[in-house]
C-alpha positions, 0 to 999 in steps of 0.5 A, a space after each residue: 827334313 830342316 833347312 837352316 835360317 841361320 846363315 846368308 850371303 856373307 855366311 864363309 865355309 868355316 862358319 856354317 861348319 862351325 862344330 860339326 865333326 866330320 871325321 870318317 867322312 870321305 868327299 871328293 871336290 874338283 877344282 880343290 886348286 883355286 878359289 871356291 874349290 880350295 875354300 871348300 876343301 879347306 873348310 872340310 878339312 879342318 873339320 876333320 873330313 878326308 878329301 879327295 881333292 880333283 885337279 886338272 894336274 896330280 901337281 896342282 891337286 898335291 899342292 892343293 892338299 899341301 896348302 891346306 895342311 889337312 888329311 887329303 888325297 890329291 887325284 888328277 882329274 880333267 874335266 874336258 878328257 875323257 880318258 882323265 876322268 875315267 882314270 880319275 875315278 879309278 884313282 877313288 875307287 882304288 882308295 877303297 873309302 865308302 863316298 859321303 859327298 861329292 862335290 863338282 864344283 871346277 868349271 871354265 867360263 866366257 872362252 873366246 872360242 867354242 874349242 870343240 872335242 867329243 863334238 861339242 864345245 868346251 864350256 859344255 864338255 867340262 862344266 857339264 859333260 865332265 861332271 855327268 860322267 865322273 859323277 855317274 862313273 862314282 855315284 855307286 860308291 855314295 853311302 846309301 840313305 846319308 849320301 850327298 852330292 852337290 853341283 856348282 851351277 850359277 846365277 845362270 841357271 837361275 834367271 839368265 838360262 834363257 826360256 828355252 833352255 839346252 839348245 841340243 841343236 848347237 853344241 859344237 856352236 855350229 850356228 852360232 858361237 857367244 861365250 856368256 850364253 854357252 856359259 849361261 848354257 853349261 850351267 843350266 845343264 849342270 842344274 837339270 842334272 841335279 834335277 834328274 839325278 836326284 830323281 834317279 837316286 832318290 831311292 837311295 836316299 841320296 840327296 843332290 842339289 845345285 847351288 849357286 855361289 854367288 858372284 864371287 872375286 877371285 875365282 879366275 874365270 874372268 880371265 877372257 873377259 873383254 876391258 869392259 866387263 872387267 871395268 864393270 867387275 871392278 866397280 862391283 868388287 866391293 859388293 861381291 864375295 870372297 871365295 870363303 863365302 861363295 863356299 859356305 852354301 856348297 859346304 852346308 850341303 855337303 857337311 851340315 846335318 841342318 839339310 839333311 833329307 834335303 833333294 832335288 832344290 837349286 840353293 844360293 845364300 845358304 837357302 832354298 832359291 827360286 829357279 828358272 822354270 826351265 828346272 821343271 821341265 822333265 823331259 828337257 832333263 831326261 832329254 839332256 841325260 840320254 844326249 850325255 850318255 850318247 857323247 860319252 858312250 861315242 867318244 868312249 875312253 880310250 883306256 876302257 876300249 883297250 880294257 874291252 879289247 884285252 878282256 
């Protein structure tokens, strides 16, 4: 097991690629339409990888795949319906292709309202819930033993989740409802669960971990940002990243042989990072796995239930 030193924060995709062949790889990536994403599908690509490129339209995904100009397979794919998901990973699994990496990287942020469906709020439901159950519903297809799975969390889960961690008692933003700290909240969750999936797939030797890009321009979820934050952004653009650079940690963990055997880390500039300590709590972990088994279970899909029914 090795971890690379070579490359930092202003490392891009491409260059921690550089020389590595990925032809025969198959790794599906969602939000392959905009910023990190794109990068990330871009840079996989060009080294010879087969993406299955996930967007919330067959539209946006296709043109995705057009842009980029290598071999990809466009796949609709949206995170905040449950039925879009389950077709999704039906779309993978009709491909027939052994998964060497999954990547769920697409996500919403500061959205000014909490927008309810499947009983909790949106934030949660697309950057967490979504992931959990497109990846769960896929895991089965990851090669053993060489198996990767990658998971976009932030800065969030890193210093600014907060000392006690998912509050399991406001996921609707029933109590009270602030866009940053439901952000703030999602990508804590994102990052336990890699925690908890690395654990269960351990035996496998499938290897997931969490990354945090970095801040990085460009991305379009500062969309509903209020004037002052985007005052602040702008005087912090020149110090934060294209999105080719807050790629390059995602596609060293989905691509590189140099973190191979490598699990169960939270990761940023191209390294092993410190975490919140919420990270290490088991039971808050296993706890938000059991209450995201429970919102999929209750809200099941609506074409699984007519599959049930005509069986």
């Amino acid at each position: 097991m090795t971890q690379t030193t070579t490359f930092g924060p202003r490392s891009t995709a491409d260059r921690v690629l550089a020389g590595i062949d990925l032809t025969g790889k198959h790794i599906l990536v969602t939000g392959c339409n905009s910023g990190i994403g794109f990068e990330t599908t871009s840079a996989l690509a060009a080294n010879g990888a087969h993406v299955i490129a996930a967007a919330p339209t067959l539209q946006e995904a296709a043109r995705a795949c057009q842009e980029v100009g290598y071999h990809c397979s466009p796949v609709e794919c949206d995170l905040g319906d449950l039925d879009s998901i389950a077709a999704a990973a039906e779309a993978v699994r009709r491909l027939q292709l052994p998964l060497d990496a999954i990547i769920a990287n697409a996500g919403v942020a500061n959205l000014p309202s909490a927008r309810v469906r499947y009983g909790v709020e949106e934030h949660f439901r697309v950057n967490h819930v979504g992931h959990f159950a497109l990846v769960n519903d896929l895991a089965g297809n990851l090669r053993d033993a060489s198996g990767r799975i990658v998971i976009v969390t932030s800065r969030a889960a890193g210093v600014r989740g907060g000392p006690d961690g998912i509050m399991f008692d406001n996921l609707a933003g029933q109590r009270f409802y602030h866009p940053a700290m439901f952000h703030a909240q999602s990508k804590l969750a994102n990052a336990l669960y890699a925690k908890e999936l690395s654990r269960r797939l351990q035996p496998r030797g499938i290897a997931v971990n969490a990354v945090n890009p970095g801040e990085v321009r460009g991305t379009g979820l500062g969309r509903y940002w209020g004037l002052g934050r985007r005052l602040g952004r702008l005087a912090a653009l020149p110090f934060s990243r294209t999105p080719a650079q807050g790629a390059a940690t995602i596609a060293l963990l989905a691509g590189s042989p140099n973190v191979s055997g490598i699990t169960g880390e939270y990761w940023q500039d191209c390294a092993i990072a410190r975490a919140n300590p919420v990270l290490d709590d088991g039971a808050m972990a296993v706890r938000l796995w059991n209450t995201s088994e429970a919102i999929i279970a209750a809200h099941r899909p609506s074409r699984l239930q007519a599959l049930a029914r005509a069986a």
